[in-house]
N, C-alpha and C positions, 0 to 999 in steps of 0.2 A: 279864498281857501280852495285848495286845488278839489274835484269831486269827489277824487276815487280816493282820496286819504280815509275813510272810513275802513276800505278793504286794506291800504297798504301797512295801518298800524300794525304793528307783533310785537306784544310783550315777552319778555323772557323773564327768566327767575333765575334769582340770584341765590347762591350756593349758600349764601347764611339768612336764608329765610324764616327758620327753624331758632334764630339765636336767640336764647332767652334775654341777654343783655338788650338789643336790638328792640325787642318787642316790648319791654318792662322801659325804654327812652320814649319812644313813641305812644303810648300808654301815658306818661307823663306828661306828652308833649300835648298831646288829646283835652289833659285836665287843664292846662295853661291859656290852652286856645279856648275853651271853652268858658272859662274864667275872664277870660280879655274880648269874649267877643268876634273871635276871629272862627271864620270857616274851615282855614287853610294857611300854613305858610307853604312859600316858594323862596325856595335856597338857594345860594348861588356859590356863596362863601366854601370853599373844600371844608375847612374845619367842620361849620355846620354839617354840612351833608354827612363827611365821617364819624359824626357822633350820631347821627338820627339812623342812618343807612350803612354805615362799613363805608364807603367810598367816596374820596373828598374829590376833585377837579376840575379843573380851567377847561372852559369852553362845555358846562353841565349843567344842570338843574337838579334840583329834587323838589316835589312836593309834599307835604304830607297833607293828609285831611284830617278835619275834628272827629270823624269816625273811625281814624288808624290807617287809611290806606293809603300806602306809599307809591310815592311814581318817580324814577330815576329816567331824564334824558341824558343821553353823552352822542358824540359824533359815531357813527357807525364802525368806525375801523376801533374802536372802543369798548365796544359789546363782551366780548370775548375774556377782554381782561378785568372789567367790571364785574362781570356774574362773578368770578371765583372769590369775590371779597364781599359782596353787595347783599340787605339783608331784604332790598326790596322784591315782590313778585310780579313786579309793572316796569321793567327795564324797557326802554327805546330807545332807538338809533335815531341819529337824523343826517341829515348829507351837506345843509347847510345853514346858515343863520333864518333864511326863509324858513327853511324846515321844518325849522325848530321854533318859530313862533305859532306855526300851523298847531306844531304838537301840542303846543301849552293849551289853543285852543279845545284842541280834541279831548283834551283831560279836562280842562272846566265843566264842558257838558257832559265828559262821560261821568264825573262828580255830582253834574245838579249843579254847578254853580253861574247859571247864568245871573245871579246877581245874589251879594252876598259881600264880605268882608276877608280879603286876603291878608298875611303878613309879609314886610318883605325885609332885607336887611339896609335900612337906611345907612346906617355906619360901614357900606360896604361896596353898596352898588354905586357906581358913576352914574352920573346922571343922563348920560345918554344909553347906558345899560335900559335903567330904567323908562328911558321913554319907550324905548322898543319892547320892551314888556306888557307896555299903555297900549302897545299900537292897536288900533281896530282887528288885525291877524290874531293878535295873542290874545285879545282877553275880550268876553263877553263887556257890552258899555255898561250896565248896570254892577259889572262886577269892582269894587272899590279897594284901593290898598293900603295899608297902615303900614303904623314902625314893626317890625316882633325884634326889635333888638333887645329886647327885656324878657322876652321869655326864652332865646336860646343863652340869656347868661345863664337865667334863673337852670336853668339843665344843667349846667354846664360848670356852675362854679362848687360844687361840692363833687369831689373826687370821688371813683367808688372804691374798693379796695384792688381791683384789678387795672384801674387806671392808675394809680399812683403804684402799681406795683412795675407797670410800662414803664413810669418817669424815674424809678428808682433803675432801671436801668440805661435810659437813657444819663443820670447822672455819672454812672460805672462809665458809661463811654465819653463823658468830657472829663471825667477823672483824669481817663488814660490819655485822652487826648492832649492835655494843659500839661501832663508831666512830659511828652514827646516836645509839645513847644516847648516847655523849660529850658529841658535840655540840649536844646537846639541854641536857645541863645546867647550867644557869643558877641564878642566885638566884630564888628565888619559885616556882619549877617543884615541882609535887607528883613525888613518889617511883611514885605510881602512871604520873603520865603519862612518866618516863621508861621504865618496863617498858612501857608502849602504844608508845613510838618503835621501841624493841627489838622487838621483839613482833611487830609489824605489820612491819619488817624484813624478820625469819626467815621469814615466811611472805611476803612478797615477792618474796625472793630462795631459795625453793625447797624452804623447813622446812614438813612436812607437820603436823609437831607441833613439841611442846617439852615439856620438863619445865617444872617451876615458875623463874622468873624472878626474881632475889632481886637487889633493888634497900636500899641501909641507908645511910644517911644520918644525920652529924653524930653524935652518941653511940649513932646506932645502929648507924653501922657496927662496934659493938664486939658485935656480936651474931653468934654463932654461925651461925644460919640466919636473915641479916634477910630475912625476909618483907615485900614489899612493905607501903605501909604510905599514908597520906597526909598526910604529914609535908612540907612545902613546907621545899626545900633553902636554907641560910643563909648570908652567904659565910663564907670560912675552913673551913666542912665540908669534912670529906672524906666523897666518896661511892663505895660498895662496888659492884660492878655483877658479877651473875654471869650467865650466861648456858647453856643449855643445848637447843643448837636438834635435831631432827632430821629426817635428811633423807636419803629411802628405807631409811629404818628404823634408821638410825645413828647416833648423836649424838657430839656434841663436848663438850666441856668448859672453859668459859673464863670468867675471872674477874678484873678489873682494879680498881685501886684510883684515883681523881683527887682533887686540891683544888679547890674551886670559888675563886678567886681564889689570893692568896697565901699557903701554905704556912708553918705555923709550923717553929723548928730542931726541934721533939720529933715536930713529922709528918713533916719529912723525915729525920732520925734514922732515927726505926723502919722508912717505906719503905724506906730504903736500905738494913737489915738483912737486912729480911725479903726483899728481892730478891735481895741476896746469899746469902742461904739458899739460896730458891728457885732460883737458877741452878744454886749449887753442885750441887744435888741432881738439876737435870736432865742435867747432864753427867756426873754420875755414872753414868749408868743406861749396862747394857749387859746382855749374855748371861750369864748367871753371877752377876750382880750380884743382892742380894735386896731386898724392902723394906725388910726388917729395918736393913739398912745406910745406906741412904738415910733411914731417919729418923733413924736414931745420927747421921748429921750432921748432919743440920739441928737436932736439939737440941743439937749439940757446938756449934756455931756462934753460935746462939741464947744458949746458957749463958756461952761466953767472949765474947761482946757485952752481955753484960748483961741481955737477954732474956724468958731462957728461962721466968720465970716468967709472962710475959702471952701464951704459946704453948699452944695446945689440936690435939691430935690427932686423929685418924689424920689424917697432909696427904695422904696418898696412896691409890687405888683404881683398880679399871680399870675402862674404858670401852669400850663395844658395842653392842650389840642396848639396853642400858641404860645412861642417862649415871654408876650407879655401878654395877658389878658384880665380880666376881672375875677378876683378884689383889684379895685385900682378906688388908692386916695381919692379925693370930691375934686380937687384941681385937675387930676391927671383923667379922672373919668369926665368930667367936662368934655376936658378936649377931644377922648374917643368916643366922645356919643354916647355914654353911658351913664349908668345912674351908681352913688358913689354906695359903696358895699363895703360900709366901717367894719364891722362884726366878725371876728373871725368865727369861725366851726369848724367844728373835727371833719377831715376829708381836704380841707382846701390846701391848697399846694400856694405858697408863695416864695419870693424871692428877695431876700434882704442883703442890700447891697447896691441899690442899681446903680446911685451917685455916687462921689467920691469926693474929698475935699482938694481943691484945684487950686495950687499955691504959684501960677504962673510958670516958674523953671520948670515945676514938675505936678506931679499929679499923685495922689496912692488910693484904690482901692479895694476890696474886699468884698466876693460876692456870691452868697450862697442860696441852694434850691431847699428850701425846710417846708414838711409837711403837718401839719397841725392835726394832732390826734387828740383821743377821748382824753388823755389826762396831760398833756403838752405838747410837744413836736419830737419830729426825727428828725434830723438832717440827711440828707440823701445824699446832695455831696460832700466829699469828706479831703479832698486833699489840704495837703496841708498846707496853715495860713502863716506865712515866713518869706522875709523879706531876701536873707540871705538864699 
Protein backbone atom coordinates (compact mmCIF):
# COMPACT_ATOMS: atom_id res chain seq x y z
CA UNK A 1 0.00 0.00 0.00
CA UNK A 2 1.54 2.91 -1.43
CA UNK A 3 2.58 5.47 2.06
CA UNK A 4 1.35 8.63 1.29
CA UNK A 5 -2.28 7.31 0.34
CA UNK A 6 -3.34 8.46 3.72
CA UNK A 7 -2.64 12.22 2.42
CA UNK A 8 -3.77 11.66 -1.20
CA UNK A 9 -7.54 10.49 -0.29
CA UNK A 10 -10.19 13.52 -0.98
CA UNK A 11 -13.68 12.84 -0.71
CA UNK A 12 -16.02 14.87 -2.37
CA UNK A 13 -19.96 15.23 -1.92
CA UNK A 14 -22.33 14.40 -4.11
CA UNK A 15 -25.11 17.02 -4.95
CA UNK A 16 -28.04 14.69 -3.53
CA UNK A 17 -26.62 14.13 -0.32
CA UNK A 18 -29.54 15.92 1.23
CA UNK A 19 -32.13 13.21 -0.79
CA UNK A 20 -34.60 12.03 1.34
CA UNK A 21 -35.31 9.04 -0.88
CA UNK A 22 -31.52 8.32 -0.66
CA UNK A 23 -31.30 8.43 2.98
CA UNK A 24 -34.83 6.51 3.94
CA UNK A 25 -32.77 3.29 1.13
CA UNK A 26 -29.88 3.26 3.14
CA UNK A 27 -31.56 3.51 6.42
CA UNK A 28 -33.24 0.22 5.30
CA UNK A 29 -30.24 -1.08 3.92
CA UNK A 30 -28.69 -0.47 7.62
CA UNK A 31 -31.78 -2.73 9.13
CA UNK A 32 -31.01 -5.64 6.58
CA UNK A 33 -27.53 -5.70 7.19
CA UNK A 34 -27.90 -5.77 10.61
CA UNK A 35 -30.53 -8.49 10.53
CA UNK A 36 -28.04 -10.74 8.34
CA UNK A 37 -25.14 -10.14 10.04
CA UNK A 38 -23.30 -8.16 7.77
CA UNK A 39 -20.97 -5.02 8.62
CA UNK A 40 -21.00 -3.59 5.05
CA UNK A 41 -21.95 -4.37 1.61
CA UNK A 42 -19.61 -3.39 -1.50
CA UNK A 43 -21.43 -2.83 -4.83
CA UNK A 44 -20.35 -3.29 -7.92
CA UNK A 45 -23.57 -4.07 -9.93
CA UNK A 46 -24.75 -0.16 -11.39
CA UNK A 47 -28.38 -1.00 -10.53
CA UNK A 48 -27.26 -1.51 -6.91
CA UNK A 49 -25.23 1.39 -6.57
CA UNK A 50 -28.28 3.49 -8.31
CA UNK A 51 -30.75 2.67 -5.96
CA UNK A 52 -28.46 2.86 -2.73
CA UNK A 53 -26.47 6.18 -3.96
CA UNK A 54 -27.96 7.96 -7.43
CA UNK A 55 -25.09 6.63 -9.43
CA UNK A 56 -24.86 3.18 -11.11
CA UNK A 57 -21.32 2.26 -13.18
CA UNK A 58 -18.77 0.08 -14.79
CA UNK A 59 -15.46 0.20 -13.63
CA UNK A 60 -17.05 1.57 -9.64
CA UNK A 61 -17.82 0.63 -6.38
CA UNK A 62 -19.83 1.60 -3.54
CA UNK A 63 -19.85 0.70 -0.04
CA UNK A 64 -22.30 1.15 2.45
CA UNK A 65 -21.81 0.44 6.18
CA UNK A 66 -24.23 -0.95 8.97
CA UNK A 67 -23.88 2.57 10.51
CA UNK A 68 -25.16 4.48 7.02
CA UNK A 69 -22.11 5.78 5.63
CA UNK A 70 -21.68 5.58 2.18
CA UNK A 71 -18.52 5.44 -0.02
CA UNK A 72 -18.53 5.93 -3.85
CA UNK A 73 -15.19 4.91 -5.87
CA UNK A 74 -15.29 5.66 -9.71
CA UNK A 75 -11.93 6.46 -12.00
CA UNK A 76 -10.91 10.10 -11.62
CA UNK A 77 -11.96 11.49 -15.05
CA UNK A 78 -15.48 10.54 -13.32
CA UNK A 79 -15.67 12.73 -10.31
CA UNK A 80 -17.30 15.55 -11.93
CA UNK A 81 -19.98 13.70 -13.40
CA UNK A 82 -20.88 11.58 -10.41
CA UNK A 83 -21.25 14.41 -7.81
CA UNK A 84 -24.22 16.05 -9.82
CA UNK A 85 -26.27 12.64 -9.45
CA UNK A 86 -24.45 10.90 -6.31
CA UNK A 87 -26.19 10.96 -2.90
CA UNK A 88 -23.06 9.89 -1.22
CA UNK A 89 -20.57 12.32 0.97
CA UNK A 90 -17.39 9.95 0.51
CA UNK A 91 -16.77 10.16 -3.39
CA UNK A 92 -13.09 9.02 -4.64
CA UNK A 93 -11.26 8.92 -7.73
CA UNK A 94 -8.89 6.47 -8.40
CA UNK A 95 -6.36 6.29 -11.61
CA UNK A 96 -6.24 2.76 -11.80
CA UNK A 97 -7.25 -0.89 -10.81
CA UNK A 98 -4.07 -0.81 -8.33
CA UNK A 99 -5.77 2.18 -7.15
CA UNK A 100 -8.50 1.19 -6.49
CA UNK A 101 -7.77 -1.82 -4.39
CA UNK A 102 -5.59 0.53 -2.21
CA UNK A 103 -8.94 2.53 -1.80
CA UNK A 104 -11.21 -0.27 -0.64
CA UNK A 105 -8.47 -0.70 1.82
CA UNK A 106 -8.31 2.83 3.11
CA UNK A 107 -12.19 2.65 3.63
CA UNK A 108 -12.04 -0.78 5.69
CA UNK A 109 -9.97 0.85 8.19
CA UNK A 110 -11.34 4.25 7.99
CA UNK A 111 -14.69 2.11 8.89
CA UNK A 112 -13.12 -0.16 11.81
CA UNK A 113 -13.44 -2.99 9.64
CA UNK A 114 -10.27 -4.80 9.99
CA UNK A 115 -12.19 -7.83 10.64
CA UNK A 116 -15.87 -8.25 10.49
CA UNK A 117 -18.42 -9.56 7.68
CA UNK A 118 -18.85 -7.91 4.24
CA UNK A 119 -21.68 -8.40 1.61
CA UNK A 120 -20.97 -8.80 -1.95
CA UNK A 121 -22.98 -9.47 -5.07
CA UNK A 122 -22.45 -13.23 -5.81
CA UNK A 123 -24.94 -13.23 -8.76
CA UNK A 124 -22.86 -10.51 -10.24
CA UNK A 125 -19.34 -10.39 -9.81
CA UNK A 126 -16.91 -12.83 -12.06
CA UNK A 127 -14.93 -14.49 -10.19
CA UNK A 128 -11.77 -13.01 -10.90
CA UNK A 129 -13.57 -9.65 -10.01
CA UNK A 130 -13.91 -11.10 -6.84
CA UNK A 131 -10.54 -12.39 -6.13
CA UNK A 132 -9.06 -9.07 -6.64
CA UNK A 133 -11.45 -7.71 -4.08
CA UNK A 134 -9.68 -10.85 -1.64
CA UNK A 135 -6.43 -9.56 -2.68
CA UNK A 136 -4.24 -8.92 0.40
CA UNK A 137 -4.33 -4.80 -1.14
CA UNK A 138 -8.11 -4.58 -0.86
CA UNK A 139 -9.21 -6.06 2.20
CA UNK A 140 -7.95 -6.47 5.80
CA UNK A 141 -7.31 -10.84 6.27
CA UNK A 142 -9.56 -11.12 9.05
CA UNK A 143 -12.22 -9.17 7.06
CA UNK A 144 -14.68 -11.98 5.54
CA UNK A 145 -17.50 -11.87 2.59
CA UNK A 146 -20.76 -13.25 2.18
CA UNK A 147 -23.82 -13.34 -0.55
CA UNK A 148 -26.13 -9.79 0.04
CA UNK A 149 -27.87 -10.80 -3.03
CA UNK A 150 -31.06 -11.09 -0.81
CA UNK A 151 -30.88 -8.12 0.81
CA UNK A 152 -30.52 -5.68 -2.23
CA UNK A 153 -33.67 -7.75 -3.78
CA UNK A 154 -35.43 -7.38 -0.51
CA UNK A 155 -34.87 -3.08 -1.39
CA UNK A 156 -35.49 -3.39 -4.24
CA UNK A 157 -38.50 -5.54 -5.15
CA UNK A 158 -41.35 -3.41 -3.85
CA UNK A 159 -41.64 -0.19 -5.98
CA UNK A 160 -42.09 3.25 -4.39
CA UNK A 161 -44.67 5.52 -5.89
CA UNK A 162 -41.86 7.56 -7.55
CA UNK A 163 -40.11 4.57 -9.01
CA UNK A 164 -43.00 3.18 -10.88
CA UNK A 165 -44.03 6.55 -11.71
CA UNK A 166 -40.17 6.58 -13.72
CA UNK A 167 -41.42 3.06 -15.34
CA UNK A 168 -44.68 4.41 -16.22
CA UNK A 169 -42.75 6.62 -18.34
CA UNK A 170 -40.32 4.64 -19.62
CA UNK A 171 -43.58 2.49 -20.77
CA UNK A 172 -44.86 6.03 -22.82
CA UNK A 173 -41.50 5.55 -24.52
CA UNK A 174 -41.66 1.88 -25.80
CA UNK A 175 -45.40 2.84 -26.58
CA UNK A 176 -44.05 5.17 -28.96
CA UNK A 177 -41.28 3.46 -29.88
CA UNK A 178 -43.16 -0.28 -31.05
CA UNK A 179 -45.74 2.06 -33.03
CA UNK A 180 -42.64 3.65 -35.15
CA UNK A 181 -41.41 -0.05 -35.55
CA UNK A 182 -44.96 -0.94 -36.58
CA UNK A 183 -45.08 1.08 -38.94
CA UNK A 184 -42.00 0.73 -40.40
CA UNK A 185 -42.83 -2.78 -41.37
CA UNK A 186 -43.24 -3.71 -44.66
CA UNK A 187 -42.22 -6.28 -47.13
CA UNK A 188 -38.48 -6.08 -48.10
CA UNK A 189 -37.65 -4.19 -44.87
CA UNK A 190 -34.53 -6.03 -43.04
CA UNK A 191 -35.27 -7.01 -39.29
CA UNK A 192 -32.29 -5.05 -38.42
CA UNK A 193 -33.58 -1.74 -39.88
CA UNK A 194 -36.79 -2.32 -37.92
CA UNK A 195 -34.75 -2.40 -34.47
CA UNK A 196 -32.75 1.04 -35.91
CA UNK A 197 -36.75 2.60 -36.27
CA UNK A 198 -37.29 1.38 -32.71
CA UNK A 199 -34.05 2.31 -31.37
CA UNK A 200 -33.53 5.66 -32.63
CA UNK A 201 -37.20 6.25 -31.26
CA UNK A 202 -36.41 5.38 -27.57
CA UNK A 203 -33.62 7.59 -27.62
CA UNK A 204 -35.60 10.27 -29.30
CA UNK A 205 -38.21 10.24 -27.15
CA UNK A 206 -36.03 10.12 -23.74
CA UNK A 207 -34.54 6.33 -23.32
CA UNK A 208 -30.98 6.88 -22.07
CA UNK A 209 -30.46 3.36 -22.92
CA UNK A 210 -32.15 0.04 -23.55
CA UNK A 211 -31.61 -3.49 -23.31
CA UNK A 212 -31.28 -5.55 -26.22
CA UNK A 213 -34.14 -5.12 -28.97
CA UNK A 214 -35.36 -8.35 -30.25
CA UNK A 215 -36.98 -8.11 -33.56
CA UNK A 216 -38.04 -12.22 -35.36
CA UNK A 217 -39.55 -12.44 -38.26
CA UNK A 218 -41.44 -15.26 -40.26
CA UNK A 219 -40.15 -18.66 -38.73
CA UNK A 220 -38.16 -16.81 -36.64
CA UNK A 221 -40.61 -15.45 -34.84
CA UNK A 222 -40.83 -18.97 -33.36
CA UNK A 223 -37.67 -18.31 -31.49
CA UNK A 224 -37.35 -17.85 -27.97
CA UNK A 225 -35.06 -14.78 -27.91
CA UNK A 226 -35.15 -13.81 -31.62
CA UNK A 227 -32.14 -11.73 -31.79
CA UNK A 228 -32.13 -9.33 -34.43
CA UNK A 229 -31.15 -10.71 -37.40
CA UNK A 230 -31.02 -9.51 -41.37
CA UNK A 231 -33.68 -11.35 -42.59
CA UNK A 232 -35.77 -9.05 -44.99
CA UNK A 233 -39.49 -9.44 -43.94
CA UNK A 234 -42.00 -11.65 -46.30
CA UNK A 235 -45.68 -10.91 -46.71
CA UNK A 236 -47.79 -13.23 -44.59
CA UNK A 237 -44.87 -13.17 -41.80
CA UNK A 238 -45.69 -12.57 -38.72
CA UNK A 239 -43.30 -10.37 -36.96
CA UNK A 240 -42.19 -10.53 -33.16
CA UNK A 241 -41.06 -6.92 -31.87
CA UNK A 242 -39.97 -6.70 -28.35
CA UNK A 243 -38.82 -3.86 -26.95
CA UNK A 244 -37.08 -2.68 -23.69
CA UNK A 245 -36.42 1.10 -23.47
CA UNK A 246 -34.88 2.86 -20.30
CA UNK A 247 -35.33 5.94 -19.07
CA UNK A 248 -33.72 7.60 -15.99
CA UNK A 249 -32.72 4.40 -15.05
CA UNK A 250 -36.11 2.45 -15.33
CA UNK A 251 -37.25 0.30 -17.94
CA UNK A 252 -40.36 -0.98 -19.33
CA UNK A 253 -41.15 -4.11 -20.99
CA UNK A 254 -43.15 -4.46 -24.14
CA UNK A 255 -43.58 -6.98 -26.78
CA UNK A 256 -46.17 -7.08 -29.71
CA UNK A 257 -46.81 -9.60 -32.28
CA UNK A 258 -48.08 -8.19 -36.28
CA UNK A 259 -48.77 -9.92 -39.74
CA UNK A 260 -47.32 -8.16 -42.41
CA UNK A 261 -50.26 -8.34 -44.90
CA UNK A 262 -52.95 -10.89 -44.43
CA UNK A 263 -53.11 -13.24 -41.77
CA UNK A 264 -53.57 -16.95 -41.98
CA UNK A 265 -56.81 -18.89 -39.80
CA UNK A 266 -53.82 -20.81 -37.78
CA UNK A 267 -51.89 -17.23 -37.08
CA UNK A 268 -54.93 -15.82 -36.03
CA UNK A 269 -56.05 -18.99 -34.04
CA UNK A 270 -53.00 -18.93 -31.97
CA UNK A 271 -52.97 -14.88 -31.50
CA UNK A 272 -56.27 -14.96 -30.36
CA UNK A 273 -55.13 -17.63 -27.67
CA UNK A 274 -52.42 -16.49 -26.68
CA UNK A 275 -53.98 -12.97 -25.88
CA UNK A 276 -56.62 -14.64 -24.15
CA UNK A 277 -53.95 -16.09 -22.01
CA UNK A 278 -52.36 -13.10 -21.70
CA UNK A 279 -55.23 -10.99 -20.57
CA UNK A 280 -56.57 -13.48 -18.36
CA UNK A 281 -53.45 -13.37 -16.52
CA UNK A 282 -53.16 -9.67 -16.30
CA UNK A 283 -56.31 -9.25 -14.63
CA UNK A 284 -55.58 -11.83 -12.48
CA UNK A 285 -52.88 -10.08 -10.57
CA UNK A 286 -53.44 -8.38 -7.36
CA UNK A 287 -52.21 -8.39 -3.62
CA UNK A 288 -51.96 -11.86 -2.39
CA UNK A 289 -52.08 -13.16 -5.66
CA UNK A 290 -48.78 -15.27 -6.61
CA UNK A 291 -46.85 -16.18 -9.84
CA UNK A 292 -47.28 -19.38 -9.15
CA UNK A 293 -50.96 -18.85 -9.86
CA UNK A 294 -50.89 -16.91 -12.82
CA UNK A 295 -48.94 -19.24 -14.71
CA UNK A 296 -51.28 -22.42 -13.46
CA UNK A 297 -53.60 -20.37 -15.71
CA UNK A 298 -52.20 -19.50 -18.51
CA UNK A 299 -51.10 -23.24 -18.88
CA UNK A 300 -54.82 -24.26 -17.83
CA UNK A 301 -55.98 -22.15 -20.67
CA UNK A 302 -53.20 -22.98 -23.15
CA UNK A 303 -53.97 -26.77 -22.43
CA UNK A 304 -57.85 -26.64 -22.74
CA UNK A 305 -57.30 -24.65 -26.21
CA UNK A 306 -55.15 -27.03 -27.38
CA UNK A 307 -51.99 -25.19 -26.80
CA UNK A 308 -50.20 -25.99 -24.33
CA UNK A 309 -47.58 -27.96 -25.94
CA UNK A 310 -46.01 -25.06 -28.27
CA UNK A 311 -45.87 -22.75 -24.84
CA UNK A 312 -42.41 -22.29 -23.23
CA UNK A 313 -41.99 -20.52 -19.78
CA UNK A 314 -41.49 -18.60 -17.33
CA UNK A 315 -43.96 -15.73 -19.09
CA UNK A 316 -43.63 -13.85 -16.02
CA UNK A 317 -40.76 -11.59 -14.17
CA UNK A 318 -40.40 -8.26 -12.75
CA UNK A 319 -39.24 -5.22 -13.91
CA UNK A 320 -36.93 -2.14 -12.28
CA UNK A 321 -33.65 -0.78 -12.01
CA UNK A 322 -33.68 -3.99 -14.70
CA UNK A 323 -35.88 -4.93 -17.65
CA UNK A 324 -35.82 -8.59 -15.84
CA UNK A 325 -35.35 -8.79 -12.13
CA UNK A 326 -37.14 -10.22 -9.05
CA UNK A 327 -40.24 -11.41 -8.45
CA UNK A 328 -38.79 -14.23 -10.67
CA UNK A 329 -40.82 -17.80 -10.57
CA UNK A 330 -38.61 -20.73 -8.11
CA UNK A 331 -37.27 -22.22 -11.78
CA UNK A 332 -36.29 -18.81 -13.16
CA UNK A 333 -34.85 -17.49 -9.73
CA UNK A 334 -32.75 -20.65 -9.48
CA UNK A 335 -31.08 -19.99 -12.37
CA UNK A 336 -30.30 -16.00 -11.40
CA UNK A 337 -29.10 -16.82 -8.01
CA UNK A 338 -32.01 -15.94 -6.24
CA UNK A 339 -34.43 -16.81 -3.90
CA UNK A 340 -38.14 -17.48 -5.50
CA UNK A 341 -40.61 -14.46 -4.39
CA UNK A 342 -44.15 -16.11 -5.11
CA UNK A 343 -46.25 -13.38 -3.46
CA UNK A 344 -47.25 -10.58 -5.22
CA UNK A 345 -47.58 -6.84 -3.19
CA UNK A 346 -48.78 -3.67 -4.06
CA UNK A 347 -45.64 -1.57 -5.40
CA UNK A 348 -44.02 -4.57 -7.54
CA UNK A 349 -43.89 -4.00 -11.15
CA UNK A 350 -44.00 -7.06 -13.34
CA UNK A 351 -44.09 -8.27 -16.80
CA UNK A 352 -46.58 -10.76 -18.28
CA UNK A 353 -45.81 -12.09 -21.36
CA UNK A 354 -42.18 -12.97 -21.58
CA UNK A 355 -42.90 -16.43 -23.44
CA UNK A 356 -45.01 -16.99 -26.36
CA UNK A 357 -46.33 -20.08 -27.83
CA UNK A 358 -43.81 -21.41 -30.67
CA UNK A 359 -45.57 -23.34 -33.45
CA UNK A 360 -42.30 -23.87 -35.51
CA UNK A 361 -43.43 -21.65 -38.96
CA UNK A 362 -44.17 -19.05 -36.69
CA UNK A 363 -44.30 -17.83 -33.36
CA UNK A 364 -47.13 -14.99 -31.47
CA UNK A 365 -46.60 -13.16 -28.51
CA UNK A 366 -47.98 -10.58 -26.14
CA UNK A 367 -46.12 -8.70 -23.69
CA UNK A 368 -46.94 -6.19 -21.17
CA UNK A 369 -45.36 -3.91 -18.07
CA UNK A 370 -48.45 -4.19 -15.11
CA UNK A 371 -47.99 -2.69 -11.81
CA UNK A 372 -49.76 -4.27 -8.84
CA UNK A 373 -51.45 -1.89 -6.53
CA UNK A 374 -53.47 -1.75 -3.29
CA UNK A 375 -56.69 -3.05 -4.84
CA UNK A 376 -55.27 -4.64 -8.46
CA UNK A 377 -53.04 -3.53 -11.19
CA UNK A 378 -52.47 -0.83 -13.86
CA UNK A 379 -51.08 -1.57 -16.80
CA UNK A 380 -48.50 1.02 -17.85
CA UNK A 381 -48.21 -0.17 -21.23
CA UNK A 382 -50.95 0.20 -23.21
CA UNK A 383 -50.60 -0.11 -27.02
CA UNK A 384 -52.55 -1.91 -28.65
CA UNK A 385 -52.86 -5.82 -28.74
CA UNK A 386 -53.76 -6.69 -32.76
CA UNK A 387 -52.51 -8.80 -35.04
CA UNK A 388 -53.64 -6.82 -38.00
Amino acid sequence: MPPDLEEQVRYHRGAMTESRVFKERVKRASVLMERTGLDAVLLTKPQNMMYLVGDGRLCAFTIVSKRGATYVGVPKTDLEDVKKSCASEHILGFESEVEMLHSLMHIWKELGLERGKVGVENTFLKVSMLGMFKHPHAKPEKLEFADATSIMTDLRIVKSSEEIELIRKAAKVADTAIDAAIKATKPGIAETEIAAEAEYTMRKNGAEEFYRTYVASGPRSSIAHGLVSHRKVQKGDLVMIDLHPTVNAYHADLCRTICVGKSSEKQRKAFEVYLKVQRAAVEAVRPGATMTNLENLMHEIFEKEGYEEYFIGPPIHGVGLEFEEPPLPAGHAFFHGEEPKDELKSGMVISIGNCGLYLGEFGVRVEDTVAVTGKGYEELTSYRRTLQ
